[in-house]
N, C-alpha and C positions, 0 to 999 in steps of 0.2 A: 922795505923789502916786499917783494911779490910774492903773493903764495901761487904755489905750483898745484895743479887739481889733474888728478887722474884717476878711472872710473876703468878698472877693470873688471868684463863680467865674462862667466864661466860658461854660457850658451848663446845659444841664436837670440836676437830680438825674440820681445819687447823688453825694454828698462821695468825694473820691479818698480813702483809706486815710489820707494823713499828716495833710490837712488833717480829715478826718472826726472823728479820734483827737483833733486839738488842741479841735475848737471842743468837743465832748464833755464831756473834760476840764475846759473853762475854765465850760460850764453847766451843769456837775454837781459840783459841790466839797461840796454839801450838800445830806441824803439829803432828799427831797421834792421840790427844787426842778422846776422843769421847763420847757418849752422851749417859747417860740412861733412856730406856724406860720403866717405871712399869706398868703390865698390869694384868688385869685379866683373863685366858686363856681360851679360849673359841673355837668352829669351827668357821675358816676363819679368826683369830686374825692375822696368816704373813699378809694377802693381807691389814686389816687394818692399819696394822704400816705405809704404805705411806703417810694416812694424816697426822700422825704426823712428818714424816721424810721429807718430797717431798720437800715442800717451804725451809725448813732449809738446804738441797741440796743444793737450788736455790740462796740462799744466805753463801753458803760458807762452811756449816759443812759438814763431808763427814763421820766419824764413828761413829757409833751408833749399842746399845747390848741392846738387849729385855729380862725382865727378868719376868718373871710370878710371881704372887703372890702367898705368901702361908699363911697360920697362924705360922707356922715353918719354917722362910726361912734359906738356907742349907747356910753353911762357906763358898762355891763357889761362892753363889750369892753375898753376901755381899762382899767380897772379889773384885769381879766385879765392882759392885756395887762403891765401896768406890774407884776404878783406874777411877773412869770418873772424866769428867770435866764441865758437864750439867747432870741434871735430870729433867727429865718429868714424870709426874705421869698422869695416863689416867681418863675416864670418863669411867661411869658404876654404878656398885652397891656400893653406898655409904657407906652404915655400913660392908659392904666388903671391901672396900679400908681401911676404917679407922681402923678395927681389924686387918689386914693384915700390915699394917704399923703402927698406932700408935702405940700398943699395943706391938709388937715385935722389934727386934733389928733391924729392917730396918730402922723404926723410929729415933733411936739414932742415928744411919750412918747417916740420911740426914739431921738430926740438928745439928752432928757436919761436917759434908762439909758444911752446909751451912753458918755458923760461919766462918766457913773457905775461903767463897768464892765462891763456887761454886753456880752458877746458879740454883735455883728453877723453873718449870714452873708446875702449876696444873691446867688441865684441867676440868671444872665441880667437879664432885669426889673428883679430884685432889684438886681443889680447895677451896672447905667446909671443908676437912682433914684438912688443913694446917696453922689454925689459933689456938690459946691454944684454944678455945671453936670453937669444932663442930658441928652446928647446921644444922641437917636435917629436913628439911620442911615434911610435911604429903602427900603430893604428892610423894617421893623419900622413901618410906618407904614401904614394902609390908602390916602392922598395920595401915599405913595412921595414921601418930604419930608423934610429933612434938618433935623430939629427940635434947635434949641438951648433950655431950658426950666428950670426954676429946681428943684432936685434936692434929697436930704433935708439936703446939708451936713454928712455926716461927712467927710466930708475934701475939702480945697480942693490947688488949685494941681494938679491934672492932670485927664487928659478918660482917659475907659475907655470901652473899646470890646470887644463879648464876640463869642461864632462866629465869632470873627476870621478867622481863615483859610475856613472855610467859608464864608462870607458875600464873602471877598475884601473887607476891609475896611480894605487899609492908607492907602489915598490919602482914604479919609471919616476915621480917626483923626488921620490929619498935617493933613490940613486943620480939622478941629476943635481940634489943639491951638493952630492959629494965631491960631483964631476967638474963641476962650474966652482968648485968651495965658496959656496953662498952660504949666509948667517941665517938663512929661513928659504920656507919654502909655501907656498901658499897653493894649497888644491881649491878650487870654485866650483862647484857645480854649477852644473845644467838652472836656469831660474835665480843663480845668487852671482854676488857682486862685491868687490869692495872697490870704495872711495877713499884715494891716498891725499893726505894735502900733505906737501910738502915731503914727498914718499912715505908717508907715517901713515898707518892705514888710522883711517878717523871713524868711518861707517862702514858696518858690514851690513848685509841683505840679503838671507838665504842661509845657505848649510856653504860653511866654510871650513877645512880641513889645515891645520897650521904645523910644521915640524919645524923643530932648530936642525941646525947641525950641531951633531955629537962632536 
């Protein structure tokens, strides 16, 4: 069986040091491969890409392809896309990441590599996308609206919720996990992280906030 690896973290780049080192390691095992970055393009996005790439340098990955998001992503991208061996999805505008990817064939490409094996990492954005239920807080909304919405489906049975503590976000995660009746519920700060294998969280990294449902 293949184990499944996913790297949820609660802020903007960079990877903290442990979680940096593992997802690295797991998209680097052989020499060429290299790592995708999903972003949404904006002025000054190259100079950005270092926080995501720099420490994962420093720890051993060395290729990596930036791939802009679309609501139509072209056969090249995906194509691209689907020769890596890590992907990283960025932080930004949340109901833009997630129509940009769950909605369209990007989507499907990273639930089947990640079936497959390949490394997940989601940053913020990245990281409320990536559960079967996407739940955006009324802060992350330009409506200031408490969006429930259909997510990329790496992992089922809990609602995640990032800038947790910043954002003051424990009464929007408790009430979503009632909404969605998920078995947990996971707030991330800002700086922390956790690394699921096989949706079981293995590593955490940083101040993690955890509720069941009652």
């Amino acid at each position: 069986m293949i184990d499944r690896h996913l790297f949820l973290m609660g802020g903007s780049p960079p990877f903290g040091e442990t979680l940096g080192k593992k997802f690295a390691a797991l998209s680097s095992h052989k020499a060429g491969n290299k790592i995708a970055v999903l972003f949404l393009e904006r002025e000054g996005w190259l100079s950005y890409m270092d926080k995501y790439t720099g420490p994962l340098r420093q720890y051993g990955a060395e290729n990596f392809c930036y791939l802009p998001l679309s609501q139509s992503p072209s056969i090249s991208l995906l194509k691209e896309l689907e020769s890596c061996s890590g992907i990283i999805i960025g932080g930004g505008e949340t109901e833009k990441y997630r129509s940009y990817i769950a909605d369209t064939a990007a989507g499907s490409s990273i639930r089947k590599m990640y079936e497959d094996g390949i490394p997940v990492a989601g940053f913020s954005a990245g990281a409320l996308i990536s559960p079967e239920h996407c739940i955006i807080p009324p802060i992350d909304t330009p409506k200031k609206q408490h969006l429930f919405l259909k997510g990329i489906a790496l992992i089922r049975d809990c609602a995640i919720s990032v800038h947790f503590t910043q954002w003051n976000e424990e009464e929007n995660l408790k009430s979503g996990i009632k909404k969605i009746n998920a078995s947990i519920g996971y707030g991330i700060d800002d700086a922390a992280g956790i690394y699921f294998i096989n949706e079981i969280p293995a590593i955490t990294e940083g101040s993690i906030h955890t509720y069941k449902n009652a």
